[in-house]
N, C-alpha and C positions, 0 to 999 in steps of 0.2 A: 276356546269357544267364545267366552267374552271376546278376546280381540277382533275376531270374527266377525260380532254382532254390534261393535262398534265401527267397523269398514261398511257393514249391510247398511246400516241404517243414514249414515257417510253418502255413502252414494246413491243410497234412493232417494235423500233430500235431496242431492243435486239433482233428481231426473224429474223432479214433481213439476217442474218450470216448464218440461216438453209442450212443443205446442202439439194443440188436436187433443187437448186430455182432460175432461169434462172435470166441475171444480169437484162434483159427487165421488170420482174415481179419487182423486189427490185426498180427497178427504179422510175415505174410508184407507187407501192405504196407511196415510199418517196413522190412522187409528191403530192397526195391527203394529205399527210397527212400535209407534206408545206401547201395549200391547203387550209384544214380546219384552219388551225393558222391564214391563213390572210380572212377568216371567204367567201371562193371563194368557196359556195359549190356544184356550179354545174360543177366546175372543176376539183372539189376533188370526184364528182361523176361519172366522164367520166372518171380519172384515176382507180379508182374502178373497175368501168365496168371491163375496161380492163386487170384487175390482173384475176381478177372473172374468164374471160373468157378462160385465157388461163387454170386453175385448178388448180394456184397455191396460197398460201398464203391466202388460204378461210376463215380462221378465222378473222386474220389481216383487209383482205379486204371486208368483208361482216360487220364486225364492225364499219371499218371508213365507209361506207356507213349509215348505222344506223346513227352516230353523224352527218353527212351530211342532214339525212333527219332530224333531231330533228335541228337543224339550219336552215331548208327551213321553220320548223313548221309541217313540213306532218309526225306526230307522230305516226298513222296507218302504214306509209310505214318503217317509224324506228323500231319499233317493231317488224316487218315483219322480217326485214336484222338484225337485232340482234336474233330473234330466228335462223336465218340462222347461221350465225354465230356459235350458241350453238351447233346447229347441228353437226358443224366439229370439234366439241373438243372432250378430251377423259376423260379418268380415272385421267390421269398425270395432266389435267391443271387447279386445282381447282383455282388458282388465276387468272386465265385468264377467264373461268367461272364466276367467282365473278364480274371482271369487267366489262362484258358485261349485268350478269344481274342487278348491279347498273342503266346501263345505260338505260335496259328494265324498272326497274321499274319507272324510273321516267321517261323516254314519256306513259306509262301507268297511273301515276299521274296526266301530265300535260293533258293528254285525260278525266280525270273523272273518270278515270275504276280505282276507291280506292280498290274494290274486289279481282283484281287481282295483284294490286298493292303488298295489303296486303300478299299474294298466294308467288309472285315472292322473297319477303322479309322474308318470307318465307324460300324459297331454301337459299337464302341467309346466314341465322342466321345458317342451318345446315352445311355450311361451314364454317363460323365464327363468332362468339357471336361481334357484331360490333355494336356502337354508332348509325352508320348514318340507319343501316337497321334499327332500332328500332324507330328513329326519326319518319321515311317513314312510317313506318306501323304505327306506333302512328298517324300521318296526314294524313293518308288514314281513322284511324277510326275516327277522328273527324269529317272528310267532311262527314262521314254517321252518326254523332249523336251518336258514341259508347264512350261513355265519360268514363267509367272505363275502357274498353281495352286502350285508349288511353291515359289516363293516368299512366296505369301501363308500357307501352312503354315510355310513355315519359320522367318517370324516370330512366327507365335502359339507354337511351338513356342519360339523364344528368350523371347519376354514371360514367359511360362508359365514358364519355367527360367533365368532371365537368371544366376544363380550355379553355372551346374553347367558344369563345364570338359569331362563328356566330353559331355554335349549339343551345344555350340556346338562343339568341335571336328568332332562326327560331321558336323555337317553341312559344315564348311567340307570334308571331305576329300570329301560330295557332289556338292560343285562340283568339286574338285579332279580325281578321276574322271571327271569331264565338261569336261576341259580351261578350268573356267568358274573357275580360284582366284583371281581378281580379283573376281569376286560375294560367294566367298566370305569376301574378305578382314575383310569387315565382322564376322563372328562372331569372328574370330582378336583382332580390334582387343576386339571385347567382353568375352570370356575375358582376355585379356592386362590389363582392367582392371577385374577383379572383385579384391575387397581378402581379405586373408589371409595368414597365418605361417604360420611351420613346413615339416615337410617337405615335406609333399603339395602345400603351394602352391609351392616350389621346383622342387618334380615338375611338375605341371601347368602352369608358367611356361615350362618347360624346354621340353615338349610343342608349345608355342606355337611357342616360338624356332625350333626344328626344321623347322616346315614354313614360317616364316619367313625361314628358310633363315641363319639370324644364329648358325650351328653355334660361335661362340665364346662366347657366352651361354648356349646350352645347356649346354654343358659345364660352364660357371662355376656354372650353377644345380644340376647333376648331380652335384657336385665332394663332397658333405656326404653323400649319399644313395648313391653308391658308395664314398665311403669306409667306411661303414655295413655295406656290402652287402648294399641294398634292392634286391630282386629288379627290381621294374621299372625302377630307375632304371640298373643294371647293363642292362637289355636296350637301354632307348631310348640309353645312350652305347655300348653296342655298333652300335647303325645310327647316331647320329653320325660315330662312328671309318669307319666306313662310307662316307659321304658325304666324307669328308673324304679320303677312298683311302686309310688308315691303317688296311690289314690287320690289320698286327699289334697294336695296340692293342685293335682290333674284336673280333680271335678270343680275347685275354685277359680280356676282360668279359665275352663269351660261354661261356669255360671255368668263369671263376670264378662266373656264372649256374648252370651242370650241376653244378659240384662242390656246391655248396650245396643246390639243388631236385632234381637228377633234369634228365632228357632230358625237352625238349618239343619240338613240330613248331616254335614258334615259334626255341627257341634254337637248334637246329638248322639253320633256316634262314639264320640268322645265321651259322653255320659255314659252310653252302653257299653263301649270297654271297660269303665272304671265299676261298672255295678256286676258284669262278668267276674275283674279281677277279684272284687269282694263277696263272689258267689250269690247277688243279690240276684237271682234270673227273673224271676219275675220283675221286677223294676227294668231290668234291660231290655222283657219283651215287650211290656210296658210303654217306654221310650223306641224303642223300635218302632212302633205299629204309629208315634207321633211323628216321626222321620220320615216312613212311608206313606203317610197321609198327606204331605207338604208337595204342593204343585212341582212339577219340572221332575226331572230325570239325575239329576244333577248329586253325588254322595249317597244316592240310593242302593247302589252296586251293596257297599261294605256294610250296608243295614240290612239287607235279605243275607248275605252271606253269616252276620253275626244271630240270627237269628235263629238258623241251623245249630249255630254253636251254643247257642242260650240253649236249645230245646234238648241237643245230647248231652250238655252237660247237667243241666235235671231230670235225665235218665229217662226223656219220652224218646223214643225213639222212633216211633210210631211218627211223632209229630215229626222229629227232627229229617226224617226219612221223605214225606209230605212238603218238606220245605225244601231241601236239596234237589225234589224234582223239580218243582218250581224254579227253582234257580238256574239247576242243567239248560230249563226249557229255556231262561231268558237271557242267559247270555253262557252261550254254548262255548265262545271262545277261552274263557276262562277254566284254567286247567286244576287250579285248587279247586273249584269246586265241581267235578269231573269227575275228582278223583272224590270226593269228598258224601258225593254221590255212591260211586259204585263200592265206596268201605260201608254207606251204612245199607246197602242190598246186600252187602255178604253175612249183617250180622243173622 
């Protein structure tokens, strides 16, 4: 999604210069798309409106409206304003095309719709033979149990990308999610032997280790990058510390993540797991309701899921019952909590 929103924004500066386009339009786009940067998107959607309305820059502004609604989470309404969007392009903007239906297919993903997911990825490939369409459409057939389609994607998608660590891990965690991380194991083995220095490859190494489950190596590779205090690399040895049942360790990577950045749903969550493991639920539902409260869409998923598990594990069930529906309801594609659902209507 970020890289996404750094091509969006890429290319709508390039288009503000069009002639015929009032300085009032250039204006308020710039505004939405400032906007979405500082993740404000219901005033990066009243900027919109207003480009929309006057009839100018419809492509531009029907697109940052989509990435606005896929940051609210209202994925139906994104897909809406990104077919709008497709609407007002022509012959000439096949790049522009392409970025919008990137954008399409994956609020179609995150909705469950792998069908048309696969469809939009589609269009896509006939524009251009690309890594990440192929990834999508491989991970749309898995969530429907097509395990040779999506295996034959998910190899043009490593050929295609054979150096990119978060490509080959996306898909290994595709497997993973479908109890299949022995399929997946092949992309971990290929990531783990792409060559490079420096930090990011110590990061990425670390990344490997982790779901390799070889949590002493992670740390070893993690040891430079929190000493640093590298945002990510602080968060992934906060879910090391994690795995390892090593609360306290866990929630001080995770503090020392907030003191530096600010509160996200993702550190956050990191705190709710470790007040979980310590049976502190009240503190984790606590911390939850601060996670959920934080603008954008973005790490919210595993804060309404952990919430469930705060409420049954304090023995409401009532409540915990109340929240699984909620969650069934918002994001249906998700099979743990599905099922997680129809255990607590059996009690």
């Amino acid at each position: 999604m970020k890289k996404a929103l750094v091509l969006f924004l890429a290319l709508a500066a390039a288009l503000l210069t069009g002639c015929g386009v009032s300085q009032e339009a250039q204006e308020q786009l710039e505004n939405g798309m400032t906007a979405i940067e500082n993740s404000s998107y219901e005033e990066a959607l009243a900027a919109f409106s207003q480009v929309i309305s006057k009839g100018e820059l419809l492509v531009e502004a029907w697109r940052g409206t989509g990435i606005a609604y896929m940051g609210q989470g209202e994925l139906a309404k994104a897909v809406d304003a990104f077919d709008q969007a497709l609407a007002n392009t022509d012959d000439k903007m096949n790049n522009t095309r392409k970025d919008i239906l990137y954008y399409k297919a994956t609020a179609l993903y995150k909705q469950g719709d792998y069908a048309e997911t696969a469809n939009v990825c589609d269009e896509i490939l006939k524009l251009a033979n690309e890594g990440d369409a192929h990834y999508l459409k491989g991970a749309s057939a898995l969530a429907q149990d097509q395990k040779d389609l999506a295996t034959t994607e998910f190899q043009a998608a490593a050929k295609l990308c054979s150096d990119d660590y978060d490509m080959l891990l996306n898909i290994y965690e595709c497997y993973n999610q479908k109890n299949l991380s022995a399929e997946g194991d092949v992309y971990l083995q290929q990531a783990l032997n792409i060559q490079g220095s420096g930090s990011d490859t110590a990061y990425q190494k670390a990344r490997i280790y982790y779901y390799l489950e070889d949590y002493d190596k992670a740390k070893a590779m993690l040891a430079s990058g929190v000493e640093e205090g590298d945002a990510k690399s602080l968060l992934l040895m906060g879910k090391v510390y994690l795995k390892l049942s090593d609360t306290a360790h866990s929630r001080v990577m995770y503090q020392r993540y907030i003191e530096a950045n600010g509160e996200t749903a993702e550190s956050l969550n990191g705190i709710v797991l470790c007040d979980i493991e310590e049976g502190n639920y009240e503190s984790a539902l606590a911390n939850i309701e601060k996670g959920l409260a934080l603008e954008g869409d973005e790490g919210k998923q595993e804060l309404a899921f952990n919430a469930i598990v705060a409420w049954e594990k304090q023995g409401n069930f009532d409540a915990a019952k109340e929240k699984a529906a909620q969650y069934a309801e918002q994001y249906p594609a998700d099979e743990k909590g599905q099922k997680e659902y129809a255990f607590l209507l059996s009690r």
